[in-house]
C-alpha positions in Angstrom: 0.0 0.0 0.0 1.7 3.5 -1.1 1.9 6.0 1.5 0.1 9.4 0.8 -0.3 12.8 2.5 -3.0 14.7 4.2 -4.8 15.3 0.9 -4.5 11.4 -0.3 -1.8 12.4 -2.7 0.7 9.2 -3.3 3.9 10.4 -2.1 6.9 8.3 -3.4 9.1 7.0 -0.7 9.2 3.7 1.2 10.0 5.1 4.7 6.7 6.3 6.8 9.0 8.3 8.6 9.8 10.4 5.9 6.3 10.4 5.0 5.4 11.5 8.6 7.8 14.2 8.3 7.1 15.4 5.4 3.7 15.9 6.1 4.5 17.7 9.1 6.6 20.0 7.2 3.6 20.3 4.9 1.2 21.5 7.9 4.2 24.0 9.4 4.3 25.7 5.9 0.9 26.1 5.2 0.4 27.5 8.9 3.7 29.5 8.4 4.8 27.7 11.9 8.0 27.2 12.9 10.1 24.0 12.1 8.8 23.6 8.6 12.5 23.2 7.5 13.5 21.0 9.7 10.4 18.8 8.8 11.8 18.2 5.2 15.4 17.8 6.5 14.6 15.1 8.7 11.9 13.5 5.8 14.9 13.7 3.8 17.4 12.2 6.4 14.9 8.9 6.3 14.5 9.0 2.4 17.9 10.7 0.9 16.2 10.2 -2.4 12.5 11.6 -1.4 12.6 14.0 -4.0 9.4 16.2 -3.0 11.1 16.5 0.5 13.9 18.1 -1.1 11.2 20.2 -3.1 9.4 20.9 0.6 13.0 22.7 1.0 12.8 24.6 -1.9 9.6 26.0 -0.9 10.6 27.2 2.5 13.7 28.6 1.3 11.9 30.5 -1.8 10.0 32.1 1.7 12.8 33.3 3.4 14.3 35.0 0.3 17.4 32.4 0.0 17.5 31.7 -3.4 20.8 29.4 -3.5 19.2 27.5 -1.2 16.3 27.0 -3.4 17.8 25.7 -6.0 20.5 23.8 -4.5 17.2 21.8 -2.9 15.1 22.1 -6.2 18.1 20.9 -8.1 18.3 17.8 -5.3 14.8 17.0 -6.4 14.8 17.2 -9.7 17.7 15.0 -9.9 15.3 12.1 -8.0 11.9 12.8 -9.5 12.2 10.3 -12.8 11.1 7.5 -10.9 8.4 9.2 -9.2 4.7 9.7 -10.0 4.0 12.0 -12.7 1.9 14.3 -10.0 5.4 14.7 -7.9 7.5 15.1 -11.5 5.0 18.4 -12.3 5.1 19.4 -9.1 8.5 19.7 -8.9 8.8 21.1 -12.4 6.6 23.8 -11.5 8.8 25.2 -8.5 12.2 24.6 -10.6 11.0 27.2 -12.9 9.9 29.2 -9.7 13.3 28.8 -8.2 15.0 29.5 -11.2 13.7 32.9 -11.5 10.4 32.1 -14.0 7.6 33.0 -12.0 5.1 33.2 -15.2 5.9 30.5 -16.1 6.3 28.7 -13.1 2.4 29.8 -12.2 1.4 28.3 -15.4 2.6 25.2 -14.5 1.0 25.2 -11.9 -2.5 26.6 -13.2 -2.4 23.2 -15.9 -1.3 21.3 -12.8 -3.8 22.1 -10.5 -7.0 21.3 -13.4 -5.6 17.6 -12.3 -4.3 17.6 -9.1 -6.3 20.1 -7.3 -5.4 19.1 -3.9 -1.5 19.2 -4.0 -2.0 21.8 -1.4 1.5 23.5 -1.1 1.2 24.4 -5.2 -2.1 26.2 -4.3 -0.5 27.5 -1.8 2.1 29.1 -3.6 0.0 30.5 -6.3 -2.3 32.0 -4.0 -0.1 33.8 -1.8 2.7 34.5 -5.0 3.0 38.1 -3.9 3.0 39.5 -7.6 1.3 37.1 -9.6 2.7 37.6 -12.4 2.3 41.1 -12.5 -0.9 40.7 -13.4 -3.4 44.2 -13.7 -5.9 42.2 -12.2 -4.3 39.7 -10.1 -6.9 40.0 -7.0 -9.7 38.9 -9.3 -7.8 36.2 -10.5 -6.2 34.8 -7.1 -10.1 34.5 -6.1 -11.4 32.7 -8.7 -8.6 30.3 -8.9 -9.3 29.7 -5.5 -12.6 29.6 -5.2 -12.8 27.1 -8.2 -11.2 24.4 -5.8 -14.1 24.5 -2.7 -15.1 20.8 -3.8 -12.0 19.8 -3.4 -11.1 20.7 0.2 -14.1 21.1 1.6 -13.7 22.4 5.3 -10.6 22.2 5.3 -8.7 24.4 7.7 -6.0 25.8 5.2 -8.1 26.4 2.2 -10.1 28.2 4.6 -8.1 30.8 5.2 -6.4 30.3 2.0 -10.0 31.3 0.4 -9.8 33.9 3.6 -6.6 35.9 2.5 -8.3 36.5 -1.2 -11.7 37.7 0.1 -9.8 40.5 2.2 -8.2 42.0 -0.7 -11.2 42.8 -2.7 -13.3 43.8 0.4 -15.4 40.8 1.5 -14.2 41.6 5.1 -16.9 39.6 6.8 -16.5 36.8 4.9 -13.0 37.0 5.3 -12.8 37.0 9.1 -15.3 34.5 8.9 -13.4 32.0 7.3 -10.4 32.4 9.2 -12.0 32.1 12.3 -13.6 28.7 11.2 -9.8 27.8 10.2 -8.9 28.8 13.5 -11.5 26.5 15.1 -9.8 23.7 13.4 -6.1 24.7 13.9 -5.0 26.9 16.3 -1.9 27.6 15.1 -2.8 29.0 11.9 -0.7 32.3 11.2 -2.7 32.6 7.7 -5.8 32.9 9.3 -5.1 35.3 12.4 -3.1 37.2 9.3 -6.1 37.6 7.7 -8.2 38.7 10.6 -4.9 41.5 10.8 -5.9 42.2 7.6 -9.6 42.7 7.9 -8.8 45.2 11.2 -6.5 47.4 9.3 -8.5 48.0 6.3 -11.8 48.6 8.5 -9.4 50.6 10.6 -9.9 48.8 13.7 -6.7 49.5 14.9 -6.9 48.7 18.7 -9.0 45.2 18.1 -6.1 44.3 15.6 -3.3 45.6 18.8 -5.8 43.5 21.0 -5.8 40.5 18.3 -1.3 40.6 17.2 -0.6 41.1 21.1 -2.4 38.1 22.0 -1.5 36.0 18.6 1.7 36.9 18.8 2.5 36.0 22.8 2.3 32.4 21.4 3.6 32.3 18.1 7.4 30.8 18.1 9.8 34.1 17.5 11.4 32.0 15.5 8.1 31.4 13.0 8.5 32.5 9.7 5.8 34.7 9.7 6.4 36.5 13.1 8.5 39.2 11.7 4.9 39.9 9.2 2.6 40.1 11.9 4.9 41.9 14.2 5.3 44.6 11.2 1.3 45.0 11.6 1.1 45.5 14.9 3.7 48.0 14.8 1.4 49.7 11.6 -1.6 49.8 13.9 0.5 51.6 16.7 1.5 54.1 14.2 -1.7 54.6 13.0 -2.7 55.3 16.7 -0.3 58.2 16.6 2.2 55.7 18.7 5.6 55.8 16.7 7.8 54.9 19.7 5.9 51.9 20.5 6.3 50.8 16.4 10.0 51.4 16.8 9.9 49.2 19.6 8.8 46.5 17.5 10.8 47.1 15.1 13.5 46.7 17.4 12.2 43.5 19.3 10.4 42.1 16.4 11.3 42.7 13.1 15.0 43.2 12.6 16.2 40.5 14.4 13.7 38.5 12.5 15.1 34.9 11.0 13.2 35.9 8.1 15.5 38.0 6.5 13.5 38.7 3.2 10.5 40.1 5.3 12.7 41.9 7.9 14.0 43.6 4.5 10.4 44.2 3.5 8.6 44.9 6.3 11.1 46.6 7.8 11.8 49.4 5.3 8.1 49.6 4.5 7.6 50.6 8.4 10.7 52.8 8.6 9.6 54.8 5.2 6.4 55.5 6.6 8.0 56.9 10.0 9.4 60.1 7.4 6.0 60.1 5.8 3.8 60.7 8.5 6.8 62.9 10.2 7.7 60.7 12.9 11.3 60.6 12.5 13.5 62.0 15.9 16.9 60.9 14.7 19.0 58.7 12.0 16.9 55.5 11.4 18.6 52.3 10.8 18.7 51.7 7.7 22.1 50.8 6.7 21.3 47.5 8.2 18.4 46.9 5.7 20.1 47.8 2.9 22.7 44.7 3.9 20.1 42.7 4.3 18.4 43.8 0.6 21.8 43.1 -1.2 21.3 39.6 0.7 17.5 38.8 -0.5 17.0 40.4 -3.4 16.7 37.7 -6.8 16.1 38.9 -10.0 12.2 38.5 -11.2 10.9 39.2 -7.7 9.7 43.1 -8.2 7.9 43.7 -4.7 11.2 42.5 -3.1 12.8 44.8 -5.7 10.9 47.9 -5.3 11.3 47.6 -1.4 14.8 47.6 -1.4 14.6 50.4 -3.1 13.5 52.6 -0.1 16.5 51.2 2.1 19.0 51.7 -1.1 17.6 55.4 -1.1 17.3 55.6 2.4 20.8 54.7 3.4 22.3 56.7 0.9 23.9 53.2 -1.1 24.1 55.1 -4.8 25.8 51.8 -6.2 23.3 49.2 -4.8 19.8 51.5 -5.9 22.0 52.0 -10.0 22.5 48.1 -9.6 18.8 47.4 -9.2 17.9 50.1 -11.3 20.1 48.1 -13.6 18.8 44.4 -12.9 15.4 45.9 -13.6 16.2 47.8 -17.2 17.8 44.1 -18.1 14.3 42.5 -16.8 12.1 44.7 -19.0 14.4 44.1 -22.2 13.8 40.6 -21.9 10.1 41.2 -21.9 9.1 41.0 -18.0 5.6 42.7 -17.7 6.2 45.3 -15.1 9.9 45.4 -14.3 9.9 48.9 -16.9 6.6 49.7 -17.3 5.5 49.9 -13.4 9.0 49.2 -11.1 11.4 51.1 -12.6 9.0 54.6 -12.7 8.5 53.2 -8.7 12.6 52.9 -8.2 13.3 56.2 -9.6 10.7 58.3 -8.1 11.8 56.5 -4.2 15.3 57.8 -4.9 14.0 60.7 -6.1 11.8 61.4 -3.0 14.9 60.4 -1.0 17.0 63.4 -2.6 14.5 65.7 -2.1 13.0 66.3 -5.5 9.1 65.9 -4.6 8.2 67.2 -8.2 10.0 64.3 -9.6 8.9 61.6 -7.6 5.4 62.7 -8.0 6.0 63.0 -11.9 7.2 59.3 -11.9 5.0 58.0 -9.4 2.1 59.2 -10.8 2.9 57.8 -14.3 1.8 54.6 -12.6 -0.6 55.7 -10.7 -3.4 53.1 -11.6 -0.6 49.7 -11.5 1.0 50.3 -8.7 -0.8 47.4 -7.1 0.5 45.2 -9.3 3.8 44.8 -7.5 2.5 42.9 -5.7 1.4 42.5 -2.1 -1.4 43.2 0.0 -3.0 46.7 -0.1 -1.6 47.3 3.0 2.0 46.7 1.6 1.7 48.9 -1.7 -0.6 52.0 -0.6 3.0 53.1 0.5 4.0 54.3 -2.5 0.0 56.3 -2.6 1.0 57.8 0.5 4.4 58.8 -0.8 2.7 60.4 -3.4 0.1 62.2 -1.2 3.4 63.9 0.6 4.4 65.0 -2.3 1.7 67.0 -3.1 1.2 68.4 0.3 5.0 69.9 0.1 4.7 70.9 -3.3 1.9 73.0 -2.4 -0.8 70.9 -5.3 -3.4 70.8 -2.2 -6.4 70.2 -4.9 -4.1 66.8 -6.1 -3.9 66.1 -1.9 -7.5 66.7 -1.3 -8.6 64.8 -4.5 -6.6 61.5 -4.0 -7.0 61.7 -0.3 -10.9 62.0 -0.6 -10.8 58.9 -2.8 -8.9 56.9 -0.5 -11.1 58.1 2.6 -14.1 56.6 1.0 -13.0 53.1 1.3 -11.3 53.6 4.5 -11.3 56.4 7.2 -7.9 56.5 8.5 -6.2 58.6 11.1 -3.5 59.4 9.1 -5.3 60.4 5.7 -8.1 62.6 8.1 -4.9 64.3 9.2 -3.7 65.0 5.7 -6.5 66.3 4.5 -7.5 68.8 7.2 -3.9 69.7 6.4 -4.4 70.3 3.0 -7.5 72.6 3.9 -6.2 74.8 6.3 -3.5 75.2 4.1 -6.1 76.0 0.7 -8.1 78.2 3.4 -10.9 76.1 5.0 -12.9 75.2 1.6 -14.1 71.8 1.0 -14.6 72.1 -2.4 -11.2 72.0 -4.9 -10.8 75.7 -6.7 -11.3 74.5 -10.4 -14.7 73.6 -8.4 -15.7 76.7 -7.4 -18.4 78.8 -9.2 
């Protein structure tokens, strides 16, 4: 009798053991709990020539932003797969081309794969929660329906609940969203997707002390040492800022997020908090960000443009000249090869962060605003790309363009009433004179 996993999927090795393991390692990545890695090293120490063990590796190395290690383990499994079924030989295929830098086509792969194997959970996984997808204009649509097409096949299942969960928050089915992940919850406690998603759901109905109330307790007993610790931590501190407490998100930052064994999302998170601390004109002092800029030269991989356009702000911010031209660079290369946003939406991004950095609001508007209407397609969660919005409603407020302020910050205050954006735009009409209404308004 052949062993299988969680999802009766026929995994190829003799060894229960490794079979044990591996599924294990399965449960810790889909949870984002700790230990996932060590799940598929010790699967792989029962079964050297387990090859989806190896790929388990991959996958949890492609997470932390350590790309050698990738595809030293992808190249491990590949190497082993001819002998195994045809479901393990595409699902190692898929991630190769992941690992190897082809995302697009990597998520094709996957898509074909998924028509017959709809339950080889950790594939779904990674298309679902592939930050950029592609690139794609209308990726949010998409990462629903191509998760809501597989309900029959998991059923209640507690990680395609909040798998189904993290989509429904990004195109506003909040309710349904919290839902979900509370039902996931339920099931498995330790679910960092779902009590993610319920962070999620508080910050864009800007219930910022239930999500302080919902991180503080989460993240009490969540294992440090989880890979998605240093994510959750970075919302908590974003709710403390939003409650006008910068030295308490500093904190964090401190405890939580630079010391993080994540280093990809220390990089991320933690230039995405620090950037906002000069936005919202919170800064005191110097700001560490020499230390993510190391950590960006570490973690960045060509392809992976919401990595890339974050290191950007701790290139900028640190002053590294060489490092932001070498991206700036990497990027120009992507886009001559045809990548679908590397020119077209990252580079405008790149430029207009170092020139925000140097002081030349005009010109980071300029560029920003030329992509305007894509940033989103970066990648990430709203949360994670309005960044470069509020950049851009900074700029306006310092060059003086208080009808652009009052415009763009009026359209973001109808989906969601933050402190930060009421604060901008009573800003923006004292400084106009009181009126409500934009001048070319008037008459």
């Amino acid at each position: 009798m052949s062993l299988t996993d969680r999802y009766g999927l026929t995994l190829s090795t003799g060894s229960a053991g490794a079979a044990r393991h591996y599924q294990d390692g399965m449960d810790r990545l889909l949870s984002y709990g700790f230990g996932a890695d060590q799940a598929f090293a010790a699967a792989v120490a029962a079964d050297e020539g387990f090859a989806l063990a190896h790929a388990g590796g991959a996958l949890f190395a492609l997470f932390q932003g350590d790309g050698a290690a990738a595809k030293a383990s992808i190249d491990r499994a590949r190497g082993l797969v001819a002998g195994a079924t045809r479901r393990e030989q595409q699902h190692v295929a898929a991630l190769a081309a992941i690992a190897g830098g082809e995302s697009a086509r990597g998520l094709g792969l996957i898509e074909e794969h998924v028509k017959e194997f709809p339950r080889d959970a950790l594939l779904v996984n990674q298309a679902g929660s592939t930050i950029g997808l592609g690139g794609r204009a209308d990726r949010e649509a998409l990462r629903v329906g191509f998760v809501e097409g597989l309900a029959l096949a998991y059923g209640d299942d507690w990680w395609y609940q909040s798998a189904l969960g993290f989509t429904y928050h990004e195109v506003g089915r909040y309710e349904e969203s919290r839902r979900l992940s509370e039902r996931s919850l339920a099931q498995y406690k330790g679910n960092a997707n779902a009590s993610h998603n319920i962070a999620h759901v508080c910050y864009e109905t800007v219930d910022n002390e239930g999500g302080i109330a919902l991180l503080s307790d989460w993240l009490g007993g969540y294992d440090r040492r989880a890979p998605f610790h240093c994510h959750l931590a970075w919302h908590l501190a974003l709710f403390e800022l939003q409650c006008g407490r910068p030295d308490r998100a500093l904190a964090i930052y401190e405890r939580d997020i630079a010391p993080s064994s994540n280093p990809r999302l220390a990089m991320i998170d933690g230039s995405a908090l620090l950037w906002r601390f000069g936005l919202y004109a919170y800064q005191k002092g110097p700001l560490p960000w020499q230390r993510l800029a190391d950590l960006a030269t570490r973690v960045t991989r060509p392809g992976f443009i919401f990595g890339d356009v974050h290191a950007a702000l701790a290139y900028a911010s640190a002053g590294d000249d060489a490092a932001l031209a070498t991206l700036l660079t990497g990027l120009e290369a992507l886009h001559a090869k045809g990548h679908p946003i590397a020119g077209t939406v990252a580079l405008p991004l790149v430029r207009g962060v170092a020139a925000y950095a140097a002081g030349d609001f005009a010109g980071a508007l300029a560029l920003m605003e030329s992509v305007g209407g894509e940033i989103h397609r970066v990648g990430g969660s709203h949360a994670q790309w309005e960044l470069f919005e509020e950049t851009m409603v900074v700029c306006q407020l310092r060059l003086g363009r208080l009808d652009e302020a009052i415009r763009l910050l009026s359209r973001r205050l109808a989906c969601r009433a933050t402190p930060q954006d009421v604060a901008w735009l009573s800003r923006a009409k004292i400084a106009r004179g009181g009126s409500d209404t934009p001048t070319e308004r008037r008459g």
